[in-house]
N, C-alpha and C positions, 0 to 999 in steps of 0.2 A: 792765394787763398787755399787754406787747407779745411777749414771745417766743415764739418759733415754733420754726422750723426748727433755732436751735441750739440749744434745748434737746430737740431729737426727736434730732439727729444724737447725742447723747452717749447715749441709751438703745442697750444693746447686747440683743437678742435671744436668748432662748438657748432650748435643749430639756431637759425633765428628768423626774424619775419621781418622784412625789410617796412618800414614806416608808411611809405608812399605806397606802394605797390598789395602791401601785405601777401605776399607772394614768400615763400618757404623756402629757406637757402640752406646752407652750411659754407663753413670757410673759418678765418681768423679774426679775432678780435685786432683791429688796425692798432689800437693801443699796445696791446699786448707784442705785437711783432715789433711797433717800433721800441720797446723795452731792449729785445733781443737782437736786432738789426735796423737802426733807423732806415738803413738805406732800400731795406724792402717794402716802403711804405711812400703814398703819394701826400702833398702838402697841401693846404690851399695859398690862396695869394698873403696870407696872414700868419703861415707858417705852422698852421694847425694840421694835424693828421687827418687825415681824406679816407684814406682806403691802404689795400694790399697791394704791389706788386706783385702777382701767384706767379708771373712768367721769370721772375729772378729767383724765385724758391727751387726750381729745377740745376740751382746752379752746387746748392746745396745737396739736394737728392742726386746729382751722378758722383757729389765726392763721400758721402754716406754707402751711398754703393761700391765705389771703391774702397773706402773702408772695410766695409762688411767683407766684399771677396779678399780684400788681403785674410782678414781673420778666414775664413774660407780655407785658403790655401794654406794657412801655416794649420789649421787644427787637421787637414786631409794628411799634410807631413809626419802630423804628429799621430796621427791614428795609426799610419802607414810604419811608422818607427818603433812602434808598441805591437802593433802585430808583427811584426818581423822579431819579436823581442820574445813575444809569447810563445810563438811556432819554433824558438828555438829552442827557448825553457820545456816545451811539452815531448821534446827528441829523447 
């Protein structure tokens, strides 16, 4: 499993008030996540979407973050290569 980032970028966030409770949340719309990953999503016995798995989302957010530090490290290379380019240009 490699994705990361673009499958975080497509999770949209929202705010809601749960029916029974009316109690104030936030989290994913269960439709919308299983658009983008069915397998992050629970089913009922009739195969309809239930809810979120949030504890399979983290599997996603450590490979986004490795992601991001690779970009990290190549743009630190690359600042590092530019200034060593400059301080030679400025001699």
């Amino acid at each position: 499993m490699r994705e990361g980032l673009s499958v975080l970028q497509k999770l949209l966030p929202v705010s809601f008030v749960w029916n029974q409770t009316e109690e104030k949340d936030i989290g994913f719309m269960a439709e919308e996540v299983a658009e983008i990953d069915n397998r992050l999503t629970t089913h009922n016995k009739d195969g309809q979407i239930q809810g979120v798995k949030y504890k399979l989302i983290t599997t996603y957010l450590v490979n986004a973050i490795n992601e991001q530090q690779g970009l990290i490290e190549n743009q630190a290379k690359l600042i590092e290569a530019l200034s060593a380019k400059i301080e030679a240009l400025s001699r």
